[in-house]
C-alpha positions in Angstrom: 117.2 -62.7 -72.5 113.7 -64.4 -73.7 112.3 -63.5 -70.2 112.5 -59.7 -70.4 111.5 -59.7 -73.8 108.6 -57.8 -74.3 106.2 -56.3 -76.7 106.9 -51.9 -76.7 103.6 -51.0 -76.1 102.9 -53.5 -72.6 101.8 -52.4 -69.6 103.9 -54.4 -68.0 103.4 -54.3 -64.5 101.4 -55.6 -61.2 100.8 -59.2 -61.1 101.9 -60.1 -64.5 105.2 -58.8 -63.8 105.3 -61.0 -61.1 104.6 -63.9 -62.2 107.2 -66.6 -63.3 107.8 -67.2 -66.7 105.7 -69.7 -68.3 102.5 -68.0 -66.5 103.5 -64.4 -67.7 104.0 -65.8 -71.5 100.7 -67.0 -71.1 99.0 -64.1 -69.8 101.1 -61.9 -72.4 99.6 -64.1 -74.8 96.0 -63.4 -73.9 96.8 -59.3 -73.5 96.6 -59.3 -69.5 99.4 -57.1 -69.6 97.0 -54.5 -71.5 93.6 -54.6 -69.9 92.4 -51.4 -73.0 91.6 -54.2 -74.8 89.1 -56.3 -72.8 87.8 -52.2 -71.4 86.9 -51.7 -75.2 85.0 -55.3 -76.0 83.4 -54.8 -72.7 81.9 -50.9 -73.1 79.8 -51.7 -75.6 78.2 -54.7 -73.5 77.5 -52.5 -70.7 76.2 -49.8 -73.1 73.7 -52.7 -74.3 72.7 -53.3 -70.9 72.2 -49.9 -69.6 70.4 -48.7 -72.7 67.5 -50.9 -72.3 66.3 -49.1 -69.1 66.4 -51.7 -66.5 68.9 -50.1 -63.9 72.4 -51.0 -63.3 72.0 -54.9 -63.4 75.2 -55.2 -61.6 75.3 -59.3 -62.0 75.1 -59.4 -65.4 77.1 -56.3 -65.8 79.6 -58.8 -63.7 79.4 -62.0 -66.1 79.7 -59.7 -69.7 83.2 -58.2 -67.9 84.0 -61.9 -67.5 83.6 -62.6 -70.8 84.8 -59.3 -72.2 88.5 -60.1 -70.6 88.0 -64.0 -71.5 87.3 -63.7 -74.7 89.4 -60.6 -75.7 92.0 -62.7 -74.3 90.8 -66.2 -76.7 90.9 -64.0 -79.7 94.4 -62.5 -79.2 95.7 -65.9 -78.9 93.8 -66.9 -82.0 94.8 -63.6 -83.8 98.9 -64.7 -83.2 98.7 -68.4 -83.6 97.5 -67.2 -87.4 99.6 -63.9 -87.2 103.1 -65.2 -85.9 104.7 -65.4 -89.7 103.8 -61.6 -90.1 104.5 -60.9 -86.2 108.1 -62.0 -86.5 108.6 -59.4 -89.0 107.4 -56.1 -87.3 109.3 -54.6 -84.2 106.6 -54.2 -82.2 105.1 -57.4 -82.6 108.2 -59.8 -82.8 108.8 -60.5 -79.0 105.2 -62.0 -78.9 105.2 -65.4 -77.1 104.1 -67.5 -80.3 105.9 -65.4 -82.8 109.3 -65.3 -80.8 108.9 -69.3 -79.8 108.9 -69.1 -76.4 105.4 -70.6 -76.1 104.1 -73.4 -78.9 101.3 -73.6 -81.3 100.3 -76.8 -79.2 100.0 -75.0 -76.2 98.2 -71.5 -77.2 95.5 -73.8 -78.9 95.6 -75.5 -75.2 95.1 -72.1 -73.6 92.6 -70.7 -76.1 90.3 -73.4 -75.4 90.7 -72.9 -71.9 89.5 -69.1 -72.1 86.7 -69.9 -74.5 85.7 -72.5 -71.6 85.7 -69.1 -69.2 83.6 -67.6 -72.3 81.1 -70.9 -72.2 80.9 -70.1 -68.6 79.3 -66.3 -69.4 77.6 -67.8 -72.5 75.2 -70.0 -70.3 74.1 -67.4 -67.7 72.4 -65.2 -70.6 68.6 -65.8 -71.8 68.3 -67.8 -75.0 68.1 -64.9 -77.1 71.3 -63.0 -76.3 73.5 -66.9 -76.5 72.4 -67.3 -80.0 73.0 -63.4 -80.9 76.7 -63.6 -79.0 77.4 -66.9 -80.9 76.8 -65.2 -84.2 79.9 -63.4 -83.8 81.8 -66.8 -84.5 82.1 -66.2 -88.3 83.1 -62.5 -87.5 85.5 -63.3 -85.1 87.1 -66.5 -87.4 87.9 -64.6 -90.4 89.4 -61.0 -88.4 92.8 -62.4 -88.5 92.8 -62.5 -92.3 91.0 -59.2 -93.6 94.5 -57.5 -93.1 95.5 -59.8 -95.6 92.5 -58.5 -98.1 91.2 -55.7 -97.5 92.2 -52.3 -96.7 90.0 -51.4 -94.3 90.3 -54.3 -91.8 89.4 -51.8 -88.8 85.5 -51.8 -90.3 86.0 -55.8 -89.7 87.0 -55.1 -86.1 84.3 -53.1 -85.9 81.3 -55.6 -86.4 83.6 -58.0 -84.4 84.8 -55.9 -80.9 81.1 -54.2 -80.1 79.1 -57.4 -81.3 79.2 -56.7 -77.6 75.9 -54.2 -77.8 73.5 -56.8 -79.5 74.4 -59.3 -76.5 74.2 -56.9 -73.9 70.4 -55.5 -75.1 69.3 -58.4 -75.9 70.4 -59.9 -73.0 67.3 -57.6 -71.3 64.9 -57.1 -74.1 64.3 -58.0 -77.9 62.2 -55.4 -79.0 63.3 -51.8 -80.8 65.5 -52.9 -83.5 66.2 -49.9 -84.4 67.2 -48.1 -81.5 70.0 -51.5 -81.1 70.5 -50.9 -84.8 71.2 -46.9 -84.5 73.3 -47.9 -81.2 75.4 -50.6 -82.9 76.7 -48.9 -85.9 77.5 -45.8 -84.1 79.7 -48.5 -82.4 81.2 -50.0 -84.8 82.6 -46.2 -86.8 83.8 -45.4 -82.4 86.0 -49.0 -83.2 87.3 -48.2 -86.4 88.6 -45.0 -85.6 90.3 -45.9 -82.6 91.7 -48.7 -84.4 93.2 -46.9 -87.1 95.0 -44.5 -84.3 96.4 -47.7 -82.9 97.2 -48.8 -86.5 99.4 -45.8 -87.0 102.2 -47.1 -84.9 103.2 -49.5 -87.6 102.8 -47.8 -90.7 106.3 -48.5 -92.1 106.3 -52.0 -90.8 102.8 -52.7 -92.2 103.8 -51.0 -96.0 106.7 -53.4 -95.5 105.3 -57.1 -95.0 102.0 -56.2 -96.7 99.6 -55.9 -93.7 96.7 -53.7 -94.9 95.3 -51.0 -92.6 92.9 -48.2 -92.7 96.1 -45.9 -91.6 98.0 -46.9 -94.8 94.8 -46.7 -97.3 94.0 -42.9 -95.3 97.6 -41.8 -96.0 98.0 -37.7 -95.0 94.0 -38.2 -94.7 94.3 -39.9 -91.2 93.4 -37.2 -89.6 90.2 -36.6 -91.5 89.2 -40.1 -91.7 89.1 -40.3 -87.9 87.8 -37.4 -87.9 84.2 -38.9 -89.9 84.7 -42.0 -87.9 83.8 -40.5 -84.5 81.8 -38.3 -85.8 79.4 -40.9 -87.0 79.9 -42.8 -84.2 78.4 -39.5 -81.8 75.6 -39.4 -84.9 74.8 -43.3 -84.2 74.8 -42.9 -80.6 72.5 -39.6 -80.3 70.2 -41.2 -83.2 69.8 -44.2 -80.8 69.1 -42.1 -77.5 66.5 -39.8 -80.3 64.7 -43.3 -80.9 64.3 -44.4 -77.4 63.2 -41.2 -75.8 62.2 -38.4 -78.8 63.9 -35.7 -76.7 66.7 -33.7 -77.7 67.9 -33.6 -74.1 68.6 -37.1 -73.9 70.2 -36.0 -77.5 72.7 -34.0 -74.8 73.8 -36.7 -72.8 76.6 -37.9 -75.5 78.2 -34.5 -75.7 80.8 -35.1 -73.3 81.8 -38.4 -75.3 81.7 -36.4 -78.3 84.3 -33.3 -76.8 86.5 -36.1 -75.9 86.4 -37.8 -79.1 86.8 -34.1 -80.3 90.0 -34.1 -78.0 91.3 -37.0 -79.3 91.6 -36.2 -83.3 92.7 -32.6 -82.4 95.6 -33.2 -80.5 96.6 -36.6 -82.2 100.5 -36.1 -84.2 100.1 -39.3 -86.6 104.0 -39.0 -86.5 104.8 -39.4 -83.0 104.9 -42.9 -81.8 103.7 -42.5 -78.3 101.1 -40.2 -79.1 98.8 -42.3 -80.9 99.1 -44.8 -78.3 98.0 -42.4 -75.6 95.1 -41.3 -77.3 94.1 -45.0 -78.5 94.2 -46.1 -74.9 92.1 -42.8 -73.7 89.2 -44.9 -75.7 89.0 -46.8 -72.2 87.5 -43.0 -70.6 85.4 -42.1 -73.8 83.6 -45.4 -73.7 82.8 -44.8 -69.2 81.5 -41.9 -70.8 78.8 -43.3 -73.6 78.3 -46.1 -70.8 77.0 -42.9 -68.4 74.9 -41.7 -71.5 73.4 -44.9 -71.7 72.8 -45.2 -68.2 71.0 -42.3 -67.9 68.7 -42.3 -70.9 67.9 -45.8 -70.6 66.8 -45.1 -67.2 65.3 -41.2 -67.1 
């Protein structure tokens, strides 16, 4: 039946399980069912935040979750209203609201303006600088849905999109040092697309087969090795970042425990086995409490 249909890889459970069925389909739309996604746009706002050494700013901190789980939620609705030809034909994506018919076009577009209104809402309680830096993302955020289409390294387009995040978050607090933002942001970005391409591995053969591009299919047998580089440029952007801001190597030492689990991560992923990759895609959610703790900490020493 249409009501227990649900995507393989939901967390389907708590108060969306609950709820009756035009309500869940909504919230399965936006992703509530799988709250790794807002945890990963919103660790790179907090790392922003915390960086820029002015304590724990707890309200803010507040707001940029609100936005992390509105918007995540506005662009997964955006990402299936485009996607729901390709989603019909892969399993794990065929039972999604828009692609299986049980909610419209008419009303996700209805919904996705109602969490971009939550999104306004966020928008308006940041300084000047930081609204015109988070609405630069628009163009990035617009044409995601369609780099699988083009390229075959999509996940480096998620990248600049899902940790855009980082440029609000600092300059939410402060404009100045570029560089160390700059240093902090691209490290970011290589953290997002290796993650992504251990999510992307779930639907290899369903991806070869409709033509959906991914960095998984262009890596091949090299998946292992490419996430490998990923994460470890990501740990190189981060500690060059914290090197900027303090010019001690013992601030340097406050990303080795992100790096070991990263580390974890690529040595114990089996590209082969479904659940696997899903497990150590989701364990993203610990590695980024663990940069946001490196942040905290050298921002404020």
């Amino acid at each position: 039946m249409a009501d227990t249909v649900l995507t393989p890889d939901s967390q389907h459970r708590g108060l969306v399980a609950r709820l009756p069925q035009r309500p869940r389909d909504l919230a399965l739309l936006a992703r509530f069912d799988r709250p790794i996604g807002w945890w990963l746009l919103f660790w790179p706002c907090a790392w922003g935040v915390w960086l820029t050494g002015t304590g724990l700013q707890p309200l803010l901190i507040g707001w940029l979750l609100l936005g992390a789980i509105a918007m995540r939620g506005a662009g997964c609705v955006y990402n299936d209203i485009v996607d729901a030809d390709l989603d019909r034909q892969v399993a794990r994506t065929a039972a999604r609201p828009v692609a299986s018919g049980r909610v419209s076009v008419k009303a996700a577009w209805t919904w996705l303006l109602a969490l971009c209104a939550v999104g306004l809402l966020v928008l308006f309680q940041l300084r000047w600088q930081a609204q015109l830096v988070a609405l630069g993302s628009l163009f990035l955020v617009a044409a995601y849905p369609f780099m699988k289409r083009i390229t075959g390294w999509p996940q480096a387009w998620l990248g600049l999109v899902f940790t855009w995040g980082a440029p609000v978050g600092w300059m939410a607090l402060r404009g100045d040092r570029p560089e160390v933002l700059a240093a902090l942001y691209v490290g970011s970005i290589f953290w997002c697309i290796g993650y992504d391409t251990i999510y992307a591995l779930q639907d290899r053969e369903d991806d070869a087969m409709v033509g959906i591009r991914s960095s998984a299919l262009t890596l091949g047998t090299r998946v292992r090795g490419g996430v490998w580089a990923c994460y470890a440029l990501a740990v190189a952007g981060w500690g060059t970042a914290f090197w900027l801001l303090r010019g001690d190597w013992l601030a340097v030492l406050a990303i080795v425990p992100a790096a070991a689990h990263l580390g974890w991560q690529v040595a114990t992923l089996q590209a082969d086995d479904a659940a696997n990759p899903l497990a150590r895609f989701r364990s993203n959610r610990f590695a980024g409490l663990l940069v946001a703790l490196a942040c905290l900490v050298v921002g404020n020493a």
